[in-house]
SEVEX-431866 format. One line per field, with one value per residue (C-alpha): residue number from 1; residue in three letters; x, y, z. Coordinates in nm, 4 decimals. Layout:
N
num: (NUM|...)
residu: (Ala|...)
c1: (X|...)
c2: (Y|...)
c3: (Z|...)
REM end
This chain:
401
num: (1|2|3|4|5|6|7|8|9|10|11|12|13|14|15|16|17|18|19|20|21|22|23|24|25|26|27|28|29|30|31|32|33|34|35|36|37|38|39|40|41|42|43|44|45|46|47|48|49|50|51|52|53|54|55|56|57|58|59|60|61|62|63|64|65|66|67|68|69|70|71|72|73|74|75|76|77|78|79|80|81|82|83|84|85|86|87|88|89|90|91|92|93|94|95|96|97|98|99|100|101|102|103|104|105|106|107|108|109|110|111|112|113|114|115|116|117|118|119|120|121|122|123|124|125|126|127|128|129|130|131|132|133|134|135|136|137|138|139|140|141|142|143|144|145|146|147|148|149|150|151|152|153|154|155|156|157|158|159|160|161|162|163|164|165|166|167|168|169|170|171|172|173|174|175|176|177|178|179|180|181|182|183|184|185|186|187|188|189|190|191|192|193|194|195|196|197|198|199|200|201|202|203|204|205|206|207|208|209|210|211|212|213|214|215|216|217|218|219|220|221|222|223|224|225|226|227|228|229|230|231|232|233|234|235|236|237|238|239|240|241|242|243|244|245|246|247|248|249|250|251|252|253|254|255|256|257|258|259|260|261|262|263|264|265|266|267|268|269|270|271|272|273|274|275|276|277|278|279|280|281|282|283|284|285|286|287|288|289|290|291|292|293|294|295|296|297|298|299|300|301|302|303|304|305|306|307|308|309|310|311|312|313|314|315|316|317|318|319|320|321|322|323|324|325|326|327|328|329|330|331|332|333|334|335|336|337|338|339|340|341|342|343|344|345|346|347|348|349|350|351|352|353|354|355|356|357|358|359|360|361|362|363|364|365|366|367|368|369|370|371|372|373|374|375|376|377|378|379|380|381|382|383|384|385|386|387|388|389|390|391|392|393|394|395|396|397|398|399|400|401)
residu: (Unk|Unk|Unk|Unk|Unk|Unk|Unk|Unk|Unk|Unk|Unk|Unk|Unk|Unk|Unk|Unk|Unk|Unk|Unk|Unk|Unk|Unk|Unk|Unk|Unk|Unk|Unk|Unk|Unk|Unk|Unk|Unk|Unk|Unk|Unk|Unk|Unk|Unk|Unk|Unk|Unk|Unk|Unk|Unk|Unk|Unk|Unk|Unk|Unk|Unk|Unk|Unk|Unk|Unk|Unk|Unk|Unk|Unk|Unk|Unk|Unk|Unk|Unk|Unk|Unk|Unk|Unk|Unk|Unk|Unk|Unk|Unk|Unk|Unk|Unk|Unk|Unk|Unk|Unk|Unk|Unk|Unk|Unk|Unk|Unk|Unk|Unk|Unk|Unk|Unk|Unk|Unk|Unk|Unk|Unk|Unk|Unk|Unk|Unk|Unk|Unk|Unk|Unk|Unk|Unk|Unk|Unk|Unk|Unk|Unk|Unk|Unk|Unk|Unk|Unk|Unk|Unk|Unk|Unk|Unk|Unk|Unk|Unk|Unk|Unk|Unk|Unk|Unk|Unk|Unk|Unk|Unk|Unk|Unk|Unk|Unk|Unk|Unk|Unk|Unk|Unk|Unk|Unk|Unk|Unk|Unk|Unk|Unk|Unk|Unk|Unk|Unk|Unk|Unk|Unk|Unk|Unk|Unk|Unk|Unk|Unk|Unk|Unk|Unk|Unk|Unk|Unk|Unk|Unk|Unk|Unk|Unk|Unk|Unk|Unk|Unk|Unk|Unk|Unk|Unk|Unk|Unk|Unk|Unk|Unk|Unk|Unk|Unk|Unk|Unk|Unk|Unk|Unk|Unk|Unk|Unk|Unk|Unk|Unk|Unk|Unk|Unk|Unk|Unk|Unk|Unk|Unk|Unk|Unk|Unk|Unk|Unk|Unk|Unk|Unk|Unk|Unk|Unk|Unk|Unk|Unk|Unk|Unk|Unk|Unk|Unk|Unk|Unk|Unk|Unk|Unk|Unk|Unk|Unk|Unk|Unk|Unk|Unk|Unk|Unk|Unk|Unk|Unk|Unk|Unk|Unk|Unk|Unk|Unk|Unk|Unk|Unk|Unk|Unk|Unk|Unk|Unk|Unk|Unk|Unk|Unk|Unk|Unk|Unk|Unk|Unk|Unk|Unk|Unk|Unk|Unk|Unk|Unk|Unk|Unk|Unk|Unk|Unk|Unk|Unk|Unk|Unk|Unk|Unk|Unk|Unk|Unk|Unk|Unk|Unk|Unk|Unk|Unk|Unk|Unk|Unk|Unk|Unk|Unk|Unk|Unk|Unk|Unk|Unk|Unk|Unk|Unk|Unk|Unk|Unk|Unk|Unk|Unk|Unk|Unk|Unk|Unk|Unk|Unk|Unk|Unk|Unk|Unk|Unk|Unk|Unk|Unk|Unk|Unk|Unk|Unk|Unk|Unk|Unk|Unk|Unk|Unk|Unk|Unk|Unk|Unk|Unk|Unk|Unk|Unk|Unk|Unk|Unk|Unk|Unk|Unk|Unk|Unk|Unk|Unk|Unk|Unk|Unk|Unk|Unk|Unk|Unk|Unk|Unk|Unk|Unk|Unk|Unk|Unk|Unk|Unk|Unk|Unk|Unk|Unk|Unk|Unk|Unk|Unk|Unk|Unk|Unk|Unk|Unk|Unk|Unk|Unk|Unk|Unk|Unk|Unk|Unk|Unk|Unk|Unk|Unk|Unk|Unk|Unk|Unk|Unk)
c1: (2.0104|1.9471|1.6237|1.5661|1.5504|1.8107|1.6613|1.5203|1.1238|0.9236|0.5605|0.3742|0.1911|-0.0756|-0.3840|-0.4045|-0.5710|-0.6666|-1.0469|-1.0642|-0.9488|-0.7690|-0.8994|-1.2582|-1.4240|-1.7617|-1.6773|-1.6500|-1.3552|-1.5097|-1.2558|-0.9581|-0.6670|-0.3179|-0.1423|-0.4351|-0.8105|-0.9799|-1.1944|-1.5569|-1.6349|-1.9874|-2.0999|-2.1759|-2.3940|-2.7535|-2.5912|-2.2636|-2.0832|-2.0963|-1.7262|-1.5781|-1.1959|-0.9492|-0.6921|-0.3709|-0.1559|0.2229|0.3368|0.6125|0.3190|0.0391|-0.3067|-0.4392|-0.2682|-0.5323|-0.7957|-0.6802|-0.8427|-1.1772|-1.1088|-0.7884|-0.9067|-0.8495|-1.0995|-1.4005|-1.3419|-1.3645|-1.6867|-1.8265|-1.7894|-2.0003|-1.7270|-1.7678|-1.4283|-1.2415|-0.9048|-0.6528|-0.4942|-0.1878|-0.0439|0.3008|0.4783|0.6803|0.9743|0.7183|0.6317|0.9925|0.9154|0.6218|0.7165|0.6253|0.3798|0.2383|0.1321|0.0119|-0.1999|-0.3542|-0.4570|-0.5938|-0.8096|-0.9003|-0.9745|-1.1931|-1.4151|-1.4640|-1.5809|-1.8392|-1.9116|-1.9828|-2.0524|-2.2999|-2.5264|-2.4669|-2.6139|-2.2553|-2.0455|-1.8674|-1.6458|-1.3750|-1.2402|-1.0491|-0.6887|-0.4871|-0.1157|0.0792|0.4103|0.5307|0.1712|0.1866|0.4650|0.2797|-0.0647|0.0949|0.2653|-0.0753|-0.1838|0.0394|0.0235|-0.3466|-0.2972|-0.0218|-0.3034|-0.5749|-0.7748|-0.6905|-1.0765|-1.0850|-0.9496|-1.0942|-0.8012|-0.4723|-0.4252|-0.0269|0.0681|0.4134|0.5658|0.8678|0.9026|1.1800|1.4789|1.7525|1.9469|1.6257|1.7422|1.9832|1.8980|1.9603|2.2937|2.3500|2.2499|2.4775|2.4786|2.7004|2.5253|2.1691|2.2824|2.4165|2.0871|1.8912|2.1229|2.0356|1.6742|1.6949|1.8432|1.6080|1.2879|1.2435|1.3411|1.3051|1.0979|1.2393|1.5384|1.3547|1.2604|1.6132|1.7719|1.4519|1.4961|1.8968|1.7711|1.6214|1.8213|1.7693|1.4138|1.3702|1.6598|1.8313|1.4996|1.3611|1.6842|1.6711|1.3387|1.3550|1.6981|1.8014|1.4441|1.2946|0.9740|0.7524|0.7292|0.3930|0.0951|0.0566|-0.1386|0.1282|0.3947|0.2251|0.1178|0.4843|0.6013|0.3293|0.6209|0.5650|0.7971|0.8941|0.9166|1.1931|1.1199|0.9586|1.2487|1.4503|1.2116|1.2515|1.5907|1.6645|1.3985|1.5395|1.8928|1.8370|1.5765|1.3867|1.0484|1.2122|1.2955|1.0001|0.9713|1.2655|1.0726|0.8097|0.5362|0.3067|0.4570|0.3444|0.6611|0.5646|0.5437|0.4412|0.3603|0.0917|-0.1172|-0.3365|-0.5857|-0.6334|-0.3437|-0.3267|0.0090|0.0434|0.4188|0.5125|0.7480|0.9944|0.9718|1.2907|1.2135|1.0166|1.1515|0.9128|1.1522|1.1529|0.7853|0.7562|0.9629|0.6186|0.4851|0.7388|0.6491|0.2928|0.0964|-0.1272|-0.1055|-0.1026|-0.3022|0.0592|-0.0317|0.2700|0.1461|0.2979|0.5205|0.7082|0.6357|0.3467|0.2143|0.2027|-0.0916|-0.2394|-0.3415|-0.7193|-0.9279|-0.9518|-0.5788|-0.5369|-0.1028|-0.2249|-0.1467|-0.0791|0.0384|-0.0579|0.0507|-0.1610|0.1660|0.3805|0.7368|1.0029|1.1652|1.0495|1.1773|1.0554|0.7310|0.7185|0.8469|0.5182|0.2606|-0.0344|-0.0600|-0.3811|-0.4893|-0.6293|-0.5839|-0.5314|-0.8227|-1.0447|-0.9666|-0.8856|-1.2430|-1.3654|-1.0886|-1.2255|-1.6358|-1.5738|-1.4570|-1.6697|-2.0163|-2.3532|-2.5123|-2.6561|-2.8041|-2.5091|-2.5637|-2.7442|-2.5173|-2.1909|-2.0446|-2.2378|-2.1971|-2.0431|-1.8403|-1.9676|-1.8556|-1.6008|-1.5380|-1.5882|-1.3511|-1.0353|-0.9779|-0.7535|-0.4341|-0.3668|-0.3294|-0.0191|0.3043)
c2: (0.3058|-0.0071|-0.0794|-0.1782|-0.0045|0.2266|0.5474|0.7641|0.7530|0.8946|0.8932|0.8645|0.5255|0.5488|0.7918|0.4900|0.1798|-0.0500|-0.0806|0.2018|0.4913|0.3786|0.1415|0.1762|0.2291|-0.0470|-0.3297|-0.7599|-0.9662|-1.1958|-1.4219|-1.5622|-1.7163|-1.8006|-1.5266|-1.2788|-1.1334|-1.0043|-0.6753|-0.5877|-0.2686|-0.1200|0.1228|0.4708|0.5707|0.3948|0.3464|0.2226|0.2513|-0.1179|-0.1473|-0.2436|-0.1286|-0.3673|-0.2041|-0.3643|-0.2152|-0.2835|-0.5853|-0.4209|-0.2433|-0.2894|-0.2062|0.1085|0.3448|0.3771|0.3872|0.6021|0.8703|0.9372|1.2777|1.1264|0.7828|0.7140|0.4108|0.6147|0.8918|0.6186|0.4936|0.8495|0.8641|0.5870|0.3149|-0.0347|-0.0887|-0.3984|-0.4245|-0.6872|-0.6960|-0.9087|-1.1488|-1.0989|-1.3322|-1.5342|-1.7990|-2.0908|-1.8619|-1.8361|-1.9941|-1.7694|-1.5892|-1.3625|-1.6074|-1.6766|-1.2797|-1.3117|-1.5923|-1.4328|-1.1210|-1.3793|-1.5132|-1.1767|-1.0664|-1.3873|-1.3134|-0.9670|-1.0740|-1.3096|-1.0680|-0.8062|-0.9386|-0.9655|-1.1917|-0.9340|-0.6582|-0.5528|-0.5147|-0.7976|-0.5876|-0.6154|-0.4952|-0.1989|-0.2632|-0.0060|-0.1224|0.1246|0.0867|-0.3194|-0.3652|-0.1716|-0.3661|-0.7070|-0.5629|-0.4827|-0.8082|-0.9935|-0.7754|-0.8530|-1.2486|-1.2112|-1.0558|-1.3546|-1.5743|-1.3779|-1.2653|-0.8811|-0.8241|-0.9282|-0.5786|-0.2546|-0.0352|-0.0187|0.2169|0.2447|0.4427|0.5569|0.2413|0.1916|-0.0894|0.0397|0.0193|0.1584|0.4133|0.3881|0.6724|0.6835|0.3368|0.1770|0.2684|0.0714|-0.2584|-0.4874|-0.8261|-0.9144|-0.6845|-0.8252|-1.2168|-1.1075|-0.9766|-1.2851|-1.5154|-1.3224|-1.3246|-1.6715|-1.7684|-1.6272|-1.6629|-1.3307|-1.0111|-0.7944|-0.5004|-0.2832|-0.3250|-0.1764|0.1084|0.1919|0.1800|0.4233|0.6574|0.7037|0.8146|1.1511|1.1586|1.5368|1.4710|1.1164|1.0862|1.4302|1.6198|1.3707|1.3329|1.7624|1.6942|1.4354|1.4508|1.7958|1.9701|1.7211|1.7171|1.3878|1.2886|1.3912|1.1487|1.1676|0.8632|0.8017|0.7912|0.5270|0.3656|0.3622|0.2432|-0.1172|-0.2274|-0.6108|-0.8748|-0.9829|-1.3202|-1.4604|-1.5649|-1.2460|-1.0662|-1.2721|-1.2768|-0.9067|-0.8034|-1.0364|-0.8555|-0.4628|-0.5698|-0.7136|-0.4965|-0.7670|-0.5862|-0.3367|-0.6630|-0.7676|-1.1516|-1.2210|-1.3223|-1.5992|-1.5702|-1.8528|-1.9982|-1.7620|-1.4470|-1.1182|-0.8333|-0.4940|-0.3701|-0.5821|-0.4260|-0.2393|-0.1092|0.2465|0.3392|0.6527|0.6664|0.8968|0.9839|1.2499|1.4919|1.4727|1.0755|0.9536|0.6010|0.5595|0.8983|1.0500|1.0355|0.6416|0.6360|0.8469|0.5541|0.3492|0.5968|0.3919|0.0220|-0.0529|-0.1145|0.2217|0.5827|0.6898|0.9473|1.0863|1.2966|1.4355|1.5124|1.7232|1.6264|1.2445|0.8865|0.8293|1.2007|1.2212|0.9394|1.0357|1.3511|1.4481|1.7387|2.0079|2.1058|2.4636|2.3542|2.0584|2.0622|1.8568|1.8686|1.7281|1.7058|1.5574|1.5461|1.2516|1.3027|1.0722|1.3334|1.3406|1.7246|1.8540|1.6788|1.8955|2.2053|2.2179|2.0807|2.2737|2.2653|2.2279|2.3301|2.0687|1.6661|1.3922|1.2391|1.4235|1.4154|1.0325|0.9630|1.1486|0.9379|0.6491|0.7119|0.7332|0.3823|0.2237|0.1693|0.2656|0.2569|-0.0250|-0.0373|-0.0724|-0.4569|-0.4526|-0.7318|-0.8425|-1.1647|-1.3581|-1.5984|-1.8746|-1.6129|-1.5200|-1.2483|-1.4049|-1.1263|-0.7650|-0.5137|-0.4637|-0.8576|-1.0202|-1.0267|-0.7016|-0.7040|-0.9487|-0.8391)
c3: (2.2529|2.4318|2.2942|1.9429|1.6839|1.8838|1.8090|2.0124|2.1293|1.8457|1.9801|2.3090|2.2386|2.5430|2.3666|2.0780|2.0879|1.7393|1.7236|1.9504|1.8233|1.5316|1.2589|1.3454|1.0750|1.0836|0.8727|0.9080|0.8729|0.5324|0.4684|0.6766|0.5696|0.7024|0.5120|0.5421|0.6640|0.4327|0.5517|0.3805|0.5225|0.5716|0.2960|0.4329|0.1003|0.0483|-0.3224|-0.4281|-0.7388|-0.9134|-0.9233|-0.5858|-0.4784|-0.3088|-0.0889|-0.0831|0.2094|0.2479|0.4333|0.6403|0.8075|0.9220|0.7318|0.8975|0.7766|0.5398|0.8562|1.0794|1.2886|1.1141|0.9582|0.7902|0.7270|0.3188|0.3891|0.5275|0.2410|-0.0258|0.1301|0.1602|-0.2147|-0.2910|-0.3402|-0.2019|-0.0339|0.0869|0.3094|0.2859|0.6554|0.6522|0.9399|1.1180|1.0227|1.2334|1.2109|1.0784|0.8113|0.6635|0.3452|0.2138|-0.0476|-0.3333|-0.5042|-0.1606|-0.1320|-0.4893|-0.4345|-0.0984|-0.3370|-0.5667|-0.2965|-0.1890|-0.5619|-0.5449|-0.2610|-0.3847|-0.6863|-0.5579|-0.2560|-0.5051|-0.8596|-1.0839|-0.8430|-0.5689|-0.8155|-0.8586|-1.2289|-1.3986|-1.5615|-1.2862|-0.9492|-0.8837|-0.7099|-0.5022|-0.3871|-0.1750|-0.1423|-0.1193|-0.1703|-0.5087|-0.6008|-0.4845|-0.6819|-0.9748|-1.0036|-0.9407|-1.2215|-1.4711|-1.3283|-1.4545|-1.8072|-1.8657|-1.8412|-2.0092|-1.7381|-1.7189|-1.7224|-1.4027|-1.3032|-1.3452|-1.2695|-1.0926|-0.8697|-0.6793|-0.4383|-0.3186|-0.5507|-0.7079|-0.9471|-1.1471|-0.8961|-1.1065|-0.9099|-0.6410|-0.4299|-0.1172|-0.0186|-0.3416|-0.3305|-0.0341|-0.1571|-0.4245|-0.4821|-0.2345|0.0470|-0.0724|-0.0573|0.3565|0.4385|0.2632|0.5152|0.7730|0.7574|0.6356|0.9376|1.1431|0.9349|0.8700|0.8423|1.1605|1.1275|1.3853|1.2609|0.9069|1.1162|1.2385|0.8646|0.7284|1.0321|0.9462|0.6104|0.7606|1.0750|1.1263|1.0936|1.2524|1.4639|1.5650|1.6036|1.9077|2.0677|2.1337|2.2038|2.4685|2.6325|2.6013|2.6240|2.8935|2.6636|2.6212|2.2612|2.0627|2.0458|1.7119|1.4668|1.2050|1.4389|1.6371|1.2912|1.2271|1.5320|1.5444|1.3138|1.1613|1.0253|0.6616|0.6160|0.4864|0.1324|0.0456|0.1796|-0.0594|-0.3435|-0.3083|-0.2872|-0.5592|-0.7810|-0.6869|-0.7401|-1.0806|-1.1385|-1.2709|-1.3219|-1.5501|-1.7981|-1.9045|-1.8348|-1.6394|-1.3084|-1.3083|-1.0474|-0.9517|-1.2819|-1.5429|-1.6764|-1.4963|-1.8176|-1.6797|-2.0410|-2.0480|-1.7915|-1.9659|-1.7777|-1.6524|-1.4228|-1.1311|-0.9552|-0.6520|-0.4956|-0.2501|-0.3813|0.0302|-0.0302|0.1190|0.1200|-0.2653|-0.4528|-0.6804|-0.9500|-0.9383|-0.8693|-1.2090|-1.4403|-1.4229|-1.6450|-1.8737|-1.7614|-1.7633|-2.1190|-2.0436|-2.0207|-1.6388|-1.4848|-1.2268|-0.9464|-0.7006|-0.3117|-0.0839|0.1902|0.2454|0.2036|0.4289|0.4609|0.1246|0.1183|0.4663|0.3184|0.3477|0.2009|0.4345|0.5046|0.3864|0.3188|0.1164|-0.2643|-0.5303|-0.9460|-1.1967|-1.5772|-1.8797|-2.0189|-1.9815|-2.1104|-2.0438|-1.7821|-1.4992|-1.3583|-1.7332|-1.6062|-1.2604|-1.4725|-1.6975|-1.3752|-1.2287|-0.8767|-0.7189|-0.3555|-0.1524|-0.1340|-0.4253|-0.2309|-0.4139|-0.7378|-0.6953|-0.6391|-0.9383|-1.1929|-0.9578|-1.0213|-1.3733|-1.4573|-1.2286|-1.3660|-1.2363|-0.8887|-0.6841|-0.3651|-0.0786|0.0515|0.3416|0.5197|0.5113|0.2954|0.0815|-0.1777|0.0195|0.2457|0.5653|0.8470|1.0577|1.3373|1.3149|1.1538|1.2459|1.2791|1.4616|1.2529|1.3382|1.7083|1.6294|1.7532)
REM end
């Protein structure tokens, strides 16, 4: 209790090391910028399809949850199926970084979007016909809002796809936590963090651990103080506990977006001065929830089906919010449904799904392969085209506490 976030010890820290043990698949930090290093990695196929993927992780976390051990590293398994794949790793903010805000995080995927174009375009033997984007969680919400920035100003063929997982962008009656949050509860915690610079993420932790408190709370106090027993050293949980900041004008910018629901009204939120319409994304769209999800419930995750300007490909995972993603081929419990069908209900949805033995991974891939050209040969080195490798994969932003 007297350490923050005043639960008890989830995970024995000491086995894990970033760049060690965790985050190591081979790649090169290609671009650096304040807000964000951008992360080619190495192709692990002598071909590659010609349409590269940009991973967009959330920025209450750190990146690697989509890299961790090698057997359940979504990275590597991406790579394995031909796909040239690049990582967005984002700084921890501090208190000099107060002021970035939603448009700053847009503009850093811009820049990313940028180098991966010239990285892996046309001159690179790579396809013009766009880049495929993957969000999960706040970084859904952040790619789909770059997304829509893009068609506003007529350059959706920039993007080949939109991929978001675990994302809610329709926040009306968003589950447990939703309910806690009105105007008047939202404008506190924006004085808060704006008097700090940001919003702490251990705090964060605390408030998503009392949402499962038999699980994340109750469970690890038996555990430790009643059985005597050391907690588990287990990946996620030390994922989950290398918690980072939120600066203070995206905490604002998105508060002020949930609790007027703002990307559920088409047009009333401007970013980097153009109006944000979800129905105008039209590209092909997979969305992936987890059907435990205490923190994004599938049922809100679903209402996208509803907001973007295509018809979504919906897949529901097994398990909770971050097992649900973390979720490799090869576990003999892992399943996941699917419905062609798309009606506006989401529990007549699950009623008429199929469920399918294995890992979303897999059939991910294949919707991926198909919308992303031929084959080229997998570039030999990393950067190019006026970007050059800066350090090696994992960087340095994420050793920042």
């Amino acid at each position: 209790i007297s350490r923050r976030p005043h639960i008890p010890q989830m995970v024995d820290s000491t086995p894990f090391t970033v760049g060690e043990n965790i985050a190591i698949t081979e790649g090169a930090v290609v671009l650096r910028t304040p807000v964000m290093e951008l992360i080619q990695y190495r192709a692990r196929t002598e071909t590659v399809h010609a349409r590269p993927l940009l991973m967009v992780p959330p920025m209450i976390n750190k990146f690697y949850i989509a890299d961790l051990a090698t057997d359940r590293s979504m990275a590597q398994f991406f790579l394995d199926s031909g796909q040239a794949v690049f990582m967005i790793s984002w700084r921890n903010p501090t208190e000099e970084h107060r002021d970035w805000s939603l448009d700053t995080y847009v503009q850093a995927v811009l820049d990313a979007l940028a180098a991966v174009e010239a990285i892996h375009g046309p001159d690179r033997g790579g396809d013009a016909a766009g880049v495929h984007l993957l969000g999960l969680c706040a970084g859904g919400i952040t790619a789909s809002v770059t997304v829509a920035h893009l068609a506003a100003k007529g350059e959706l063929d920039r993007i080949a796809s939109l991929t978001l997982g675990v994302t809610v962008l329709d926040q009306s009656r968003a589950g447990l936590i939703g309910s806690f949050v009105d105007e008047d509860a939202a404008q506190a915690s924006i004085d808060e963090s704006q008097r700090k610079g940001y919003l702490d993420g251990k705090a964060l932790a605390g408030v998503f651990a009392w949402l499962r408190p038999n699980d994340l709370i109750w469970n690890y106090w038996v555990n430790n103080y009643l059985l005597g027993k050391p907690p588990p050293a287990f990946d996620v949980l030390f994922w989950n506990n290398d918690v980072t900041r939120m600066a203070a004008g995206l905490h604002r910018d998105f508060l002020r977006m949930a609790v007027h629901n703002k990307l559920a009204d088409p047009g009333s939120m401007t970013v980097l001065g153009t109006p944000i319409d979800l129905s105008k994304i039209t590209v092909d769209t997979y969305l992936v929830a987890g059907i435990a999800d205490h923190i994004t419930p599938w049922h809100n995750n679903y209402k996208t089906i509803k907001l973007v300007g295509s018809r979504p490909r919906f897949v529901l995972s097994t398990s909770g919010h971050i097992a649900a993603l973390v979720n490799p081929p090869g576990n003999p419990k892992s399943t996941w449904q699917v419905n062609d069908a798309l009606p506006d209900d989401p529990d007549e949805w699950l009623a008429g799904a199929s469920t399918q033995k294995g890992s979303w991974w897999s059939d991910y891939v294949a919707w991926l392969a198909e919308r992303s050209g031929g084959e080229v040969d997998a570039p030999s080195e990393f950067g190019g085209a006026g970007y050059e490798a800066v350090i090696r994969a994992p960087g340095t932003y994420v050793h920042e506490s």
